[in-house]
N, C-alpha and C positions, 0 to 999 in steps of 0.2 A: 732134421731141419725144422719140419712142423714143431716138435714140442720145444726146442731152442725160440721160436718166434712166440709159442704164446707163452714161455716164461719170463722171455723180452715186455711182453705186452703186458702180461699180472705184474712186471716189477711200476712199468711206466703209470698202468691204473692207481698201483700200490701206494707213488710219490707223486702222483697227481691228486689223490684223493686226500695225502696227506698236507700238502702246498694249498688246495681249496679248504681244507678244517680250520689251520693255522692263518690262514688269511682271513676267512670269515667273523673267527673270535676275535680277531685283531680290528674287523671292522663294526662289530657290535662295542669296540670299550671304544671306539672311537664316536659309534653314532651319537651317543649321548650331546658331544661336546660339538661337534658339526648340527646338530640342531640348534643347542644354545644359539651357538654362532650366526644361525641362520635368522633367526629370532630376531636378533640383536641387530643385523642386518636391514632384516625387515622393517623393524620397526623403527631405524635412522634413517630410508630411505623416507617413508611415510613422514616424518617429523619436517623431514627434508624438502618435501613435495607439498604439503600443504602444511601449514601452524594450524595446531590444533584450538578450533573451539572452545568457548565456554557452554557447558551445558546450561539448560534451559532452566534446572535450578540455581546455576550460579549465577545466570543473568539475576534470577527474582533475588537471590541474597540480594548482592550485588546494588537493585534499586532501591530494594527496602531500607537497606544502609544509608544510601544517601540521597534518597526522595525530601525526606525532612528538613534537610540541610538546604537545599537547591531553592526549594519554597520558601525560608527564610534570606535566604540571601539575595533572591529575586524579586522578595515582599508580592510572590503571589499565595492566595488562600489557601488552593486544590490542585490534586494534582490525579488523574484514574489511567492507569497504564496497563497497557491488555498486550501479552506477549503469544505469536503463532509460531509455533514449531511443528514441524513435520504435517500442513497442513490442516492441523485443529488449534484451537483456542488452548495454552502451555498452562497462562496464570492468569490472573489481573494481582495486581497491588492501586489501593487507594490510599493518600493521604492529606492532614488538612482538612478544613472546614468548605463547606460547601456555601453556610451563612456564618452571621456571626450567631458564636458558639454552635451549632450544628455540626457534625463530624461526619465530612463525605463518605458514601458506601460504595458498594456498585450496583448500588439502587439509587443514586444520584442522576438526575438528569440535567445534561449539561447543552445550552445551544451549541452547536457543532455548527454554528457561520457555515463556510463554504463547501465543508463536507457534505452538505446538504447534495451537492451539484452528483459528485457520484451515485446517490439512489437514485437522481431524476434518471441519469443518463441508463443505469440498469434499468429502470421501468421504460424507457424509450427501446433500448436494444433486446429486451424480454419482447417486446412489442413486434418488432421485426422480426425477431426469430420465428414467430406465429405468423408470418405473413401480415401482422392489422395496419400494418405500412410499412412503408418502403425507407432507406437510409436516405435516398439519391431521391425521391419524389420532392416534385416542389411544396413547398407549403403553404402558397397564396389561393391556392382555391377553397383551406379552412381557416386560413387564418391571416390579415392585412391588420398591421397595427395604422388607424387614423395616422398617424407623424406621418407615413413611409405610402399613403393610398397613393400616391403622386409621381409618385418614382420608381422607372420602371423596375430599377434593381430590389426591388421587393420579388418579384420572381424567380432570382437567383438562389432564395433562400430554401436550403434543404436540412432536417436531421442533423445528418453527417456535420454541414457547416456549421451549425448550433451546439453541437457536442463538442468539436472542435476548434473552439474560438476561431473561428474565420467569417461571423455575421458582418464585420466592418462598422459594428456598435459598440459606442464605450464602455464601461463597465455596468454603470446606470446614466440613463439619462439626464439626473441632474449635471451630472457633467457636462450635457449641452444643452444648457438655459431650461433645462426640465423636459426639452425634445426629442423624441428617438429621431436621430439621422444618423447617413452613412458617412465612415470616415475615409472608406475606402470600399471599391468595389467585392463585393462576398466573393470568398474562394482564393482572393489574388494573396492576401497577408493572414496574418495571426495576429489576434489581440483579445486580450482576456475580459470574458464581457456576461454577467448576469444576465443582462436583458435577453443574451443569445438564450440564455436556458428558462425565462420565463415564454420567448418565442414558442419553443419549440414544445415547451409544455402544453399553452396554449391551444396550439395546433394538434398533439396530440389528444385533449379532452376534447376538440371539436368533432374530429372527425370517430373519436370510441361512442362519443355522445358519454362519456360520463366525468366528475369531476378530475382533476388532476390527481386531487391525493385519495380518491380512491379508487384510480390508476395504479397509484406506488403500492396502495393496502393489498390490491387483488393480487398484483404481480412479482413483489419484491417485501412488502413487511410480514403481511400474510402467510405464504409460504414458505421464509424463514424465521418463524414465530418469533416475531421480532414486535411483542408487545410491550415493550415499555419505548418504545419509539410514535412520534407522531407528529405531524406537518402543523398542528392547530393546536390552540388551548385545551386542554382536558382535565375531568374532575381530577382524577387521577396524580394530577397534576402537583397537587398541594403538600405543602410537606418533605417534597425531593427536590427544588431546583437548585442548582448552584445559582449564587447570583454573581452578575459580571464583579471584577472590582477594578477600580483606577483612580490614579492620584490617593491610593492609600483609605477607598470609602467604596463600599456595598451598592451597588446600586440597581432597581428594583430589574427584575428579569425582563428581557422583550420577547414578549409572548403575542400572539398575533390569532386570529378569527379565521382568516383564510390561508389557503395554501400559499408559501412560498416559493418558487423553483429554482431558487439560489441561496437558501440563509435561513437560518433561525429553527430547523429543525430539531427537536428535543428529542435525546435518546441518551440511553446506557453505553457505559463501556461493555460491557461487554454482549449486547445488541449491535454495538459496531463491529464488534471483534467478528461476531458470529455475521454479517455482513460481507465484508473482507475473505473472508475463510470461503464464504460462499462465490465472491466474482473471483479468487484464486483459481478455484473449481472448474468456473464454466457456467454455473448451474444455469441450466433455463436457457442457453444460448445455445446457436448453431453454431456448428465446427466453423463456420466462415466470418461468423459475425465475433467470435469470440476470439478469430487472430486478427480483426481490422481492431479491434479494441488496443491491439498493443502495436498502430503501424502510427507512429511518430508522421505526423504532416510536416512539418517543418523544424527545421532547427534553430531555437533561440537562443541558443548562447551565444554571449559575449565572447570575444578574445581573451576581454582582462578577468573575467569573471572564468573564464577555461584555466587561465594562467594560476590563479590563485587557486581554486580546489584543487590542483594538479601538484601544488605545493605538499600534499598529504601522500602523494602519492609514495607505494616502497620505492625505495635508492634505487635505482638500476634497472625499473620497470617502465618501458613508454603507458603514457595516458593519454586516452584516446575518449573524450565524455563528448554526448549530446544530450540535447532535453526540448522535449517539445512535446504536444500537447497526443495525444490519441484522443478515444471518445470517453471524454467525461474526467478524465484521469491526465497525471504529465508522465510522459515516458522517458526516464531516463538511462542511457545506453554507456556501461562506462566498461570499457576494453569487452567488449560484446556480450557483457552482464545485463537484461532488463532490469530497471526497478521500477515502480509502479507507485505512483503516488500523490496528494493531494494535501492542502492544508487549508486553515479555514481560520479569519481574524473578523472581528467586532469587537465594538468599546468594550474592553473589560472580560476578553475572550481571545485565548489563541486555542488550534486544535491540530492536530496530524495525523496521518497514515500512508504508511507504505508496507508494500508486499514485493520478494522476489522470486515470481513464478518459479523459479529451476530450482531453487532450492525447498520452495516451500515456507520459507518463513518470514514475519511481517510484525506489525506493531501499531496499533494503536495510540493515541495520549489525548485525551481531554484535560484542559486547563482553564481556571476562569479568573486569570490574571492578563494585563495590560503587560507583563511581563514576562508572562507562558511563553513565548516562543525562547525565551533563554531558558529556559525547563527543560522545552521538547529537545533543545540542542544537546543537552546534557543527556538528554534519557537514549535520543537515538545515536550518539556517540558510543554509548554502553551497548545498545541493545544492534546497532547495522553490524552486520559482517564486512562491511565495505567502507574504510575509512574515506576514502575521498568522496562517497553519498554521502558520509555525515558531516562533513564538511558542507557540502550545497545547503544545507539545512540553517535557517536562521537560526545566529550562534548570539 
């Protein structure tokens, strides 16, 4: 009986070991094509899940193709585009004359109008960070503009409200007969307003006790050696300016002796790039001040103004955009994407930038045409990951 069972048992290992050989070579001439498969699988899902990018070279083809053209059919002179990928500075592309005959570099220095407002607001929030003030402190005990000694809501005024157009001042004063008043009580509304950000500059060189733009130098151009930028005329100066143009004529650059804390700052592209890369960063900010920077105070958008960018949106996708101000910066939120961003106009000058923290990538564009913002509309239609941002954009 024993030796009947284990010749039972040596036949069953025998056709068991022979059933495991025969199945195994069967599953090696199959693995080959179960991979392919799998491959192939994979790689439709992914296609499927997200549309694939252009890389950061095809973007630079891409501009370099049709920078030239854009500038001719917009009849602006220049055009300097600085592209971030994967949080650093990708490329710049420059083209176009800076003056007549002159051929822009990225050694041109172009007035950046409004982009001016985001260094102030960095050298304010670097400020904080170090304790040398407070966001929420009031600012009448260093600083009463004469228009506003009379009223009590001069005490209302804080940082935060100055970074965040809620001063309740017009953009500039001349807008009201050349006087700074309130149009509304500080904090209750939003309204986009210079004067809030020479306020607060103000206030902050009173109480450092040192100038304002050497404020910005110590804190924010300084430690991103950020030397071809600067708030005032410099020797340096000579030989790189783009000049404004409009109505089809050159007209001589506005350059200024003291600081401005809304306009007229001179800098490189890629000085701004290297900027940008940096408040993507963090740098120099506390973990708290550097997520109040991206909290949207209010929301300014229109109905019909939602209705139309929404137009851009994919087939079959809800759109869901806000935009409003944070500090220094506009925040816009579109299906729970941030985008972060700023633009800057004067006679004979359009300028832009935006960045999207989560993905790390942004873009630059200095222009010194009357017609630049239909440039920047073209560059960042190419250059946003987000068609219905590029849409918000002056087209």
């Amino acid at each position: 009986m024993f030796r009947i069972i284990r010749a039972e048992r040596s036949s069953i290992r025998t056709a068991v070991a022979s059933f495991y050989k025969e199945a195994m070579q069967n599953l090696f001439k199959l693995l080959p094509v179960a991979l392919a498969l799998g491959a192939i699988i994979s790689s439709s899902t992914r296609l499927l899940a997200q549309p694939e990018q252009p890389t950061p070279d095809e973007l630079r083809t891409k501009i370099i193709q049709d920078l030239s053209g854009w500038l001719k059919q917009y009849n602006v002179p220049s055009a300097s585009v600085a592209y971030i990928a994967k949080g650093r500075l990708a490329w710049t592309v420059v083209a176009g004359e800076q003056s007549p005959g002159v051929p822009a570099t990225d050694k041109t220095l172009y007035n950046i109008a409004s982009l001016t407002k985001p260094i102030v607001a960095e050298t304010i929030l670097r400020l904080a960070s170090q304790n040398k003030l407070q966001l929420d402190e009031s600012i009448y005990p260093y600083w009463v503009d004469p228009d506003i000694k009379n009223n009590p809501w001069n005490k209302l005024l804080t940082p935060r409200l100055c970074l965040s157009h809620q001063t309740g001042f017009a953009n500039w004063r001349r807008m009201t007969n050349g006087i700074l008043t309130f149009k509304f009580q500080p904090g209750t509304q939003s309204s986009y307003s210079g004067e809030g950000f020479f306020y607060v500059a103000r206030f902050a060189q009173n109480k450092a006790g040192q100038p304002f733009d050497r404020l910005a130098q110590n804190y924010v151009l300084g430690p991103l050696g950020m030397k071809g930028t600067s708030f005032i005329v410099q020797d340096w100066f000579n030989g790189r300016l783009a000049q404004p143009y409009t109505n089809s004529v050159f007209l001589p650059p506005a350059l200024t002796s003291t600081w401005n804390a809304a306009d007229l700052v001179e800098t490189t592209i890629t000085d701004y790039a290297r900027f940008v890369v940096s408040v993507m960063r963090n740098d120099g900010l506390s973990p708290a001040i550097a997520a109040e920077r991206l909290v949207m105070t209010r929301d300014w958008t229109s109905e019909d103004a939602r209705e139309q960018v929404c137009t851009h949106e994919t087939p079959g996708t809800p759109c869901h955009i806000s935009a409003g101000m944070g500090l220094g910066w506009q925040i816009i939120v579109h299906n729970g994407v941030t985008i972060v961003d700023h633009s800057g106009s004067d006679t004979g000058v359009n300028t832009h930038a935006f960045f999207v923290p989560s993905k790390h990538v942004g873009a630059v564009i200095f222009t010194n045409g009357e017609s630049g913002s239909k440039v920047i509309g073209e560059i960042v239609h190419v250059l946003s990951p987000d068609p219905v941002y590029a849409a918000t954009v002056s087209h």
